[in-house]
GUKE-860261 format. One record per atom (N, C-alpha, C): residue number from 1; chain; x, y, z. Coordinates in nm, 2 decimals. Each point is the difference from the previous one (the first is absolute). Example, Ala and Ser with C-alpha at 12.3 -4.5 7.8 and 13.67 -1.06 7.14 Angstrom:
2
atom num 1, chaine A, px 1.32, py -0.57, pz 0.78
atom num 1, chaine A, px -0.09, py 0.12, pz 0.00
atom num 1, chaine A, px 0.09, py 0.12, pz 0.00
atom num 2, chaine A, px -0.04, py 0.11, pz -0.07
atom num 2, chaine A, px 0.09, py 0.11, pz 0.00
atom num 2, chaine A, px -0.08, py 0.11, pz 0.08
REM end
This chain:
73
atom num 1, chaine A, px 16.56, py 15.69, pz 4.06
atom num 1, chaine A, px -0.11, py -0.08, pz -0.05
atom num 1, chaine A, px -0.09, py -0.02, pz 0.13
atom num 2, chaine A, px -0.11, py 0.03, pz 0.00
atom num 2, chaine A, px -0.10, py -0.04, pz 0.10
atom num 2, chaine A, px -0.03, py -0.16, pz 0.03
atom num 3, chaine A, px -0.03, py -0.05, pz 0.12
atom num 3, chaine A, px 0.00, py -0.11, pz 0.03
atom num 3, chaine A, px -0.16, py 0.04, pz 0.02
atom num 4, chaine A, px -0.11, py -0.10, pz -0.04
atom num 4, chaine A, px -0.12, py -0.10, pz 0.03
atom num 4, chaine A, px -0.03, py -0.02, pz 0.10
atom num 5, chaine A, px -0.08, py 0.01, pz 0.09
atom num 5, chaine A, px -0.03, py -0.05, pz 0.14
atom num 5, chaine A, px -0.15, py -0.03, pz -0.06
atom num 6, chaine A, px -0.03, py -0.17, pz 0.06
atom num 6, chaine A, px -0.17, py -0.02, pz -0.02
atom num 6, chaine A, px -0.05, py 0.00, pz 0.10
atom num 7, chaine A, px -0.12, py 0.12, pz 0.05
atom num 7, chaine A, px -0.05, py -0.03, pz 0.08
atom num 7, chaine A, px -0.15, py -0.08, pz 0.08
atom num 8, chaine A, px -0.01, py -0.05, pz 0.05
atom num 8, chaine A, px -0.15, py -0.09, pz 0.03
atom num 8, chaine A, px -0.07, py 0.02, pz 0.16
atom num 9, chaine A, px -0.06, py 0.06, pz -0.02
atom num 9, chaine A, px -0.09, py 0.02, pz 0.13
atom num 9, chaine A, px -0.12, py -0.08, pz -0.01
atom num 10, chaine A, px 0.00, py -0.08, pz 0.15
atom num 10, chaine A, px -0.06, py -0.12, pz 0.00
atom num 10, chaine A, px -0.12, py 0.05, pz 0.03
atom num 11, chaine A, px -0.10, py -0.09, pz -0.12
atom num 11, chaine A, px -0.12, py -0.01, pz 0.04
atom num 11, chaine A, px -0.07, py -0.02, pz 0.11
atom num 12, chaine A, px -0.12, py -0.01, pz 0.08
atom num 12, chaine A, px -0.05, py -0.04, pz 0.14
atom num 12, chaine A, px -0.01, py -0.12, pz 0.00
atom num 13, chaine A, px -0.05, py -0.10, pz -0.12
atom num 13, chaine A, px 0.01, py -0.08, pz 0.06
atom num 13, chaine A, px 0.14, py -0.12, pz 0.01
atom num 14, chaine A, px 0.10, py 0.08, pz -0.11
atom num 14, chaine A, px 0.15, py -0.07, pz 0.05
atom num 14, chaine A, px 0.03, py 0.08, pz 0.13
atom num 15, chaine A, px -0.02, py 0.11, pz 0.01
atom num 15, chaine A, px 0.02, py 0.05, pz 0.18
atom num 15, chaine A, px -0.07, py -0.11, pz 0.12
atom num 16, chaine A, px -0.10, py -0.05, pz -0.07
atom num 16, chaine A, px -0.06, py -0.11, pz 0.11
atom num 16, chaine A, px 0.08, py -0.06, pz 0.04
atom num 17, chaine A, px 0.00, py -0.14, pz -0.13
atom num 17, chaine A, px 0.12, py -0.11, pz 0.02
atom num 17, chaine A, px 0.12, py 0.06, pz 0.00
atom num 18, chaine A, px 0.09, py 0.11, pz -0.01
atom num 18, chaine A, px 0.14, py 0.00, pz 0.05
atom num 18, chaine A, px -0.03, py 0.04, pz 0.14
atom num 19, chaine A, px -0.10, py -0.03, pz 0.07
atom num 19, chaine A, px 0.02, py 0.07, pz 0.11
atom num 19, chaine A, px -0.04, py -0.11, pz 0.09
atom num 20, chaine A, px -0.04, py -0.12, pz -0.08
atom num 20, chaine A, px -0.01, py -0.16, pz 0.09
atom num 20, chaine A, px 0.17, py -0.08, pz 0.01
atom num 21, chaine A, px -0.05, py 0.00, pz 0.14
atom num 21, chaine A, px 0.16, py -0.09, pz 0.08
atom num 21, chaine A, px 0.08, py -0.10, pz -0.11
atom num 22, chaine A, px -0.14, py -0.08, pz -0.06
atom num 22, chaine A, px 0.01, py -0.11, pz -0.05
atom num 22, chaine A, px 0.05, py -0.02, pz -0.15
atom num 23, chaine A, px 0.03, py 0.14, pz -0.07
atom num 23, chaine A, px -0.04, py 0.03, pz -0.12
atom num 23, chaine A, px 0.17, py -0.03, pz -0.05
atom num 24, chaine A, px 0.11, py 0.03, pz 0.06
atom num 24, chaine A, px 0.16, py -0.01, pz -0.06
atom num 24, chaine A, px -0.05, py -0.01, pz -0.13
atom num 25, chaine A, px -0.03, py -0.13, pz -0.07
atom num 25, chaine A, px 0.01, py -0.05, pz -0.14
atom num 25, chaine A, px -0.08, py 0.10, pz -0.09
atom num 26, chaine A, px -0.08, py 0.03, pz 0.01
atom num 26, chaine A, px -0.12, py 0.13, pz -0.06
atom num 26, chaine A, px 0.08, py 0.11, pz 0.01
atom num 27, chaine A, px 0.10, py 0.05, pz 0.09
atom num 27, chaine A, px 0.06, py 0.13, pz 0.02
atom num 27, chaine A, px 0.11, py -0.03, pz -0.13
atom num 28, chaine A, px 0.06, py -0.14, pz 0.01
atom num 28, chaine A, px 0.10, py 0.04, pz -0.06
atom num 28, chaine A, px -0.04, py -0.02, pz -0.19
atom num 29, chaine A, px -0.14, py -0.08, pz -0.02
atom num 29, chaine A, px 0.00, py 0.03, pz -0.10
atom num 29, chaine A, px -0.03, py 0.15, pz -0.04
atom num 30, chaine A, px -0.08, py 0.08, pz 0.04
atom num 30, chaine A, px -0.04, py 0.12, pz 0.00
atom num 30, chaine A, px 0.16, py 0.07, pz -0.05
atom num 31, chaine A, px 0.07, py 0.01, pz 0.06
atom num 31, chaine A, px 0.15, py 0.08, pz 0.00
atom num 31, chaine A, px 0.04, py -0.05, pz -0.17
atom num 32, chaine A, px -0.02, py -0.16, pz -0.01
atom num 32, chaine A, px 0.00, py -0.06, pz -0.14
atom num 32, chaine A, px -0.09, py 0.10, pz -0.12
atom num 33, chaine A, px -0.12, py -0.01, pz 0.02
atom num 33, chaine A, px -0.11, py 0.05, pz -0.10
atom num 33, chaine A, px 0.08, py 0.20, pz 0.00
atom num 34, chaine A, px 0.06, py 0.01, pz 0.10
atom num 34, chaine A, px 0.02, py 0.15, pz -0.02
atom num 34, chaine A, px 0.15, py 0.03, pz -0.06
atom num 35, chaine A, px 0.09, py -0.12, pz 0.05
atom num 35, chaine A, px 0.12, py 0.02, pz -0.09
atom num 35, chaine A, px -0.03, py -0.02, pz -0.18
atom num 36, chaine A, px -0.09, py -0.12, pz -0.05
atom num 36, chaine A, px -0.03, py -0.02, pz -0.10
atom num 36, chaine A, px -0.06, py 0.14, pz -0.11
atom num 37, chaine A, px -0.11, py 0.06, pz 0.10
atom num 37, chaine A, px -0.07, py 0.12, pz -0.06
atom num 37, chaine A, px 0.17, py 0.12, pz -0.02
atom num 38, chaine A, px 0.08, py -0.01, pz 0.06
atom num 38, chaine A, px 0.04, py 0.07, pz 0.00
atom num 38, chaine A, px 0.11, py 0.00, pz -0.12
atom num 39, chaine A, px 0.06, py -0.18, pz -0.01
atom num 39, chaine A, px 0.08, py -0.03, pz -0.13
atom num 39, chaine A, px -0.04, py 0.04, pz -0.05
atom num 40, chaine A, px -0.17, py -0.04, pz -0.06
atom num 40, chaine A, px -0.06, py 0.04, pz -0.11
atom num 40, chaine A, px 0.01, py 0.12, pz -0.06
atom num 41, chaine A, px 0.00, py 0.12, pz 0.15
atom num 41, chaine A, px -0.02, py 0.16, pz -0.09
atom num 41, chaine A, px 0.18, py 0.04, pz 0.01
atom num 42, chaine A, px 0.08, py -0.12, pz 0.00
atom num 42, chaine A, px 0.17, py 0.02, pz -0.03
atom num 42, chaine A, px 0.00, py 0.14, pz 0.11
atom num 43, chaine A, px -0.04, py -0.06, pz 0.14
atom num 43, chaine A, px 0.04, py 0.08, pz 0.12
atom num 43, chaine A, px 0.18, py -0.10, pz 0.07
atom num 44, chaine A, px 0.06, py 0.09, pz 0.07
atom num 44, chaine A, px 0.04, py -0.09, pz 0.03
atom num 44, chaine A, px 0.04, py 0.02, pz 0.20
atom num 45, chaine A, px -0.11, py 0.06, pz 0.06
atom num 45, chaine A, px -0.02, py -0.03, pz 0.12
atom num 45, chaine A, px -0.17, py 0.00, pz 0.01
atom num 46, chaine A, px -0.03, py -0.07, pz 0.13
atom num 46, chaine A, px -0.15, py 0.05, pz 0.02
atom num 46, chaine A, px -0.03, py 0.03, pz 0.16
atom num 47, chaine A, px -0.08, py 0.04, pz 0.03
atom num 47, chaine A, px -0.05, py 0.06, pz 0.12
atom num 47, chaine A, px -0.16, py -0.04, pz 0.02
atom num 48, chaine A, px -0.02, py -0.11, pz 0.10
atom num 48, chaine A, px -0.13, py -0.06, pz 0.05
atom num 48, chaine A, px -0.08, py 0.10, pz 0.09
atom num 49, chaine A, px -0.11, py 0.00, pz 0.00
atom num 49, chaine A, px 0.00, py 0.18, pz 0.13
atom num 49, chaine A, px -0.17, py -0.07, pz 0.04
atom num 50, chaine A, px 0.03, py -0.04, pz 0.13
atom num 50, chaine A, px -0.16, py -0.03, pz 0.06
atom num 50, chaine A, px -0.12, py 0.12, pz -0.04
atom num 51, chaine A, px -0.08, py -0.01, pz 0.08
atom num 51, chaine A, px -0.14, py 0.09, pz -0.06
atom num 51, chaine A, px 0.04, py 0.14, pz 0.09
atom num 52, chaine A, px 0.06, py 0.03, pz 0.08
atom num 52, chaine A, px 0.04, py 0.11, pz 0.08
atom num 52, chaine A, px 0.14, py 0.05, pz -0.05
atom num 53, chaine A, px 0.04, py -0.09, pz -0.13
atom num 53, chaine A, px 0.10, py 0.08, pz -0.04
atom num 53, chaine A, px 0.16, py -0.03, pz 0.06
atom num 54, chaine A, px -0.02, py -0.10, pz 0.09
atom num 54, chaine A, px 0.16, py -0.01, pz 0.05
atom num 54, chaine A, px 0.05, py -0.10, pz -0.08
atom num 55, chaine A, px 0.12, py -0.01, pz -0.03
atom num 55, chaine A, px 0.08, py -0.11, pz -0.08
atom num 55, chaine A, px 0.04, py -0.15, pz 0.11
atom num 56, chaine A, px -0.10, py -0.10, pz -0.13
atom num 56, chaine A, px 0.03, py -0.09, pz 0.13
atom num 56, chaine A, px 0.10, py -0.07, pz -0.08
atom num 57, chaine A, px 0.04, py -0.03, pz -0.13
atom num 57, chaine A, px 0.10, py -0.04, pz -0.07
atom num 57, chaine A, px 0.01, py 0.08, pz -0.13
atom num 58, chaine A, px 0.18, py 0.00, pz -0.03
atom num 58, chaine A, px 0.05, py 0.07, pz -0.09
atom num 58, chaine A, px 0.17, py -0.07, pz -0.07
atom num 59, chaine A, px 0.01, py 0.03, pz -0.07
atom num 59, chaine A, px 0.11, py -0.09, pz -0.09
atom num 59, chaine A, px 0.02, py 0.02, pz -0.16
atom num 60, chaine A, px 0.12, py -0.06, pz -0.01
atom num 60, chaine A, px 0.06, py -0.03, pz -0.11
atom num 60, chaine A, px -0.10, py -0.06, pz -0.11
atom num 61, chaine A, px -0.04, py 0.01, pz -0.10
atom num 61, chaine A, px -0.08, py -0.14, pz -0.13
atom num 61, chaine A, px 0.10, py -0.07, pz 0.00
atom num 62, chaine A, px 0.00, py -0.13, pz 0.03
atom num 62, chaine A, px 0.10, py -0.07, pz -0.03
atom num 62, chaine A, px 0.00, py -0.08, pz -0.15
atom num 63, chaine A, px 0.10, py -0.04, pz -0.09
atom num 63, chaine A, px -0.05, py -0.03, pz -0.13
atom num 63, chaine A, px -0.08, py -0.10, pz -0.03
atom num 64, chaine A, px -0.07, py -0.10, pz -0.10
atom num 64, chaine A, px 0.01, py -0.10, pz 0.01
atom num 64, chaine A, px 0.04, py -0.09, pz -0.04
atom num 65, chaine A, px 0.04, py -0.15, pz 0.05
atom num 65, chaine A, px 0.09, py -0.10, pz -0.01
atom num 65, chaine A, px -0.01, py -0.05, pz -0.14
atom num 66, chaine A, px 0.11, py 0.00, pz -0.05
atom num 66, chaine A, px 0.03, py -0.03, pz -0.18
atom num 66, chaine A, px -0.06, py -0.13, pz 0.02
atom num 67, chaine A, px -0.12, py -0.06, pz -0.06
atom num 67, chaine A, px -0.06, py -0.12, pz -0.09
atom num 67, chaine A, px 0.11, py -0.06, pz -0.04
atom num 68, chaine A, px 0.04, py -0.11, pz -0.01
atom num 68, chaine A, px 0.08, py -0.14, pz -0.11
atom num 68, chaine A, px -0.14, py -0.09, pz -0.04
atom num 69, chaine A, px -0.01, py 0.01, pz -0.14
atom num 69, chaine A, px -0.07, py -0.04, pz -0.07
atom num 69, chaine A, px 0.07, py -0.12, pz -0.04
atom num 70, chaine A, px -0.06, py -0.11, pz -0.07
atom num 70, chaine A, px 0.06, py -0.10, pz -0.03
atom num 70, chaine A, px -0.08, py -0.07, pz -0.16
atom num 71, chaine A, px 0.04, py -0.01, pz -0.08
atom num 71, chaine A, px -0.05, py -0.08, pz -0.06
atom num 71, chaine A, px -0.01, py -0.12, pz -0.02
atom num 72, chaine A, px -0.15, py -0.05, pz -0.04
atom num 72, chaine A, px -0.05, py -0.15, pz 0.04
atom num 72, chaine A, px 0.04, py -0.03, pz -0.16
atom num 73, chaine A, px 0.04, py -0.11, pz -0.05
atom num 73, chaine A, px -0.01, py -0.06, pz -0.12
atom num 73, chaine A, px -0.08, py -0.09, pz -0.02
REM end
């Protein structure tokens, strides 16, 4: 059975901000928005690849956390 790989090559201007010192929190949602695109197409690795094409993050989809719902009466 073939395994899914999603891949996302970053636009210029997420190449901008992942490339500010300051940015940690924006990098790591980015890795978020690409694991998600990737649930979606029932991938189950993805590969992040700057504008030159090098892999700056890559990984596992991890699932997501089972909801407990509650009912209100």
């Amino acid at each position: 059975m073939a395994r899914k790989i999603w891949r996302h090559v970053m636009t210029t201007k997420e190449q901008q901000l992942w490339d500010l010192e300051n940015m940690e929190g924006w990098r790591k949602s980015l890795i978020g928005c690409v694991e998600d695109d990737a649930r979606e197409e029932g991938c189950k690795k993805y590969v992040l690849y700057d504008r030159s094409e090098l892999v700056v993050a890559k990984g596992d989809v991890p699932p997501l956390p089972e909801l407990e719902t509650t009912l209100v009466s």
